[in-house]
N, C-alpha and C positions, 0 to 999 in steps of 0.2 A: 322663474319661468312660470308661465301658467299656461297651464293642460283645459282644455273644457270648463274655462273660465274658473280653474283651482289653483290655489298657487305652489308650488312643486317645487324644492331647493333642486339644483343642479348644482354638483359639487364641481366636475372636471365638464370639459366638453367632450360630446358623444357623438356618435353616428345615430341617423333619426331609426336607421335599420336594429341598431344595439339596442336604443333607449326601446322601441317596440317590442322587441323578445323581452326584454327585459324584462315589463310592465304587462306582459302576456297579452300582444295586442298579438292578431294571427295579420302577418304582412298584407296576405292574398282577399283579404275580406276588411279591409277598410282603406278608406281615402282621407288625407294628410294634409290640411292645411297650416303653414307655417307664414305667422305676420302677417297673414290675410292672402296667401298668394297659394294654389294647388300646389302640391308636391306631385310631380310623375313617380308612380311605385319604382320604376326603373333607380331613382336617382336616392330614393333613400339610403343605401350604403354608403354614400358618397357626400351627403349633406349634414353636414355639421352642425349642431344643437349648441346654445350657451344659455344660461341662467335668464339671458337680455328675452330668451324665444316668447311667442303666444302661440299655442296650438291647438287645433280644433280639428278632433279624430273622432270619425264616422266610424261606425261598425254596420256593414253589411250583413242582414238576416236573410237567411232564406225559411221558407215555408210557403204556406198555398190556402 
């Protein structure tokens, strides 16, 4: 699998929601693109991850 253009073994298949805690991504502060297509935050518990993924995680900053 490759994360932000890294390449990442995925041993089993995951939830995109599991693989994010996991990897200390904070849910509510980024946005998820999997194979080039948006993830809705909604649906990452529910969308399944394999070895085959490419994904490209935003992380939302705040400041001023």
């Amino acid at each position: 699998m490759k994360v932000n253009g890294e390449a990442l073994r995925l041993e089993h298949p995951v939830s995109l929601r599991e693989f994010l805690d996991t990897h200390g991504y904070s849910t509510g502060r980024v946005a998820v693109e999997r194979n080039g297509e948006i993830v809705p935050s909604g649906s990452y518990p529910t969308v399944m991850l394999s070895d085959a993924d490419t994904l490209e995680i935003v992380h939302f900053v705040g400041g001023g």
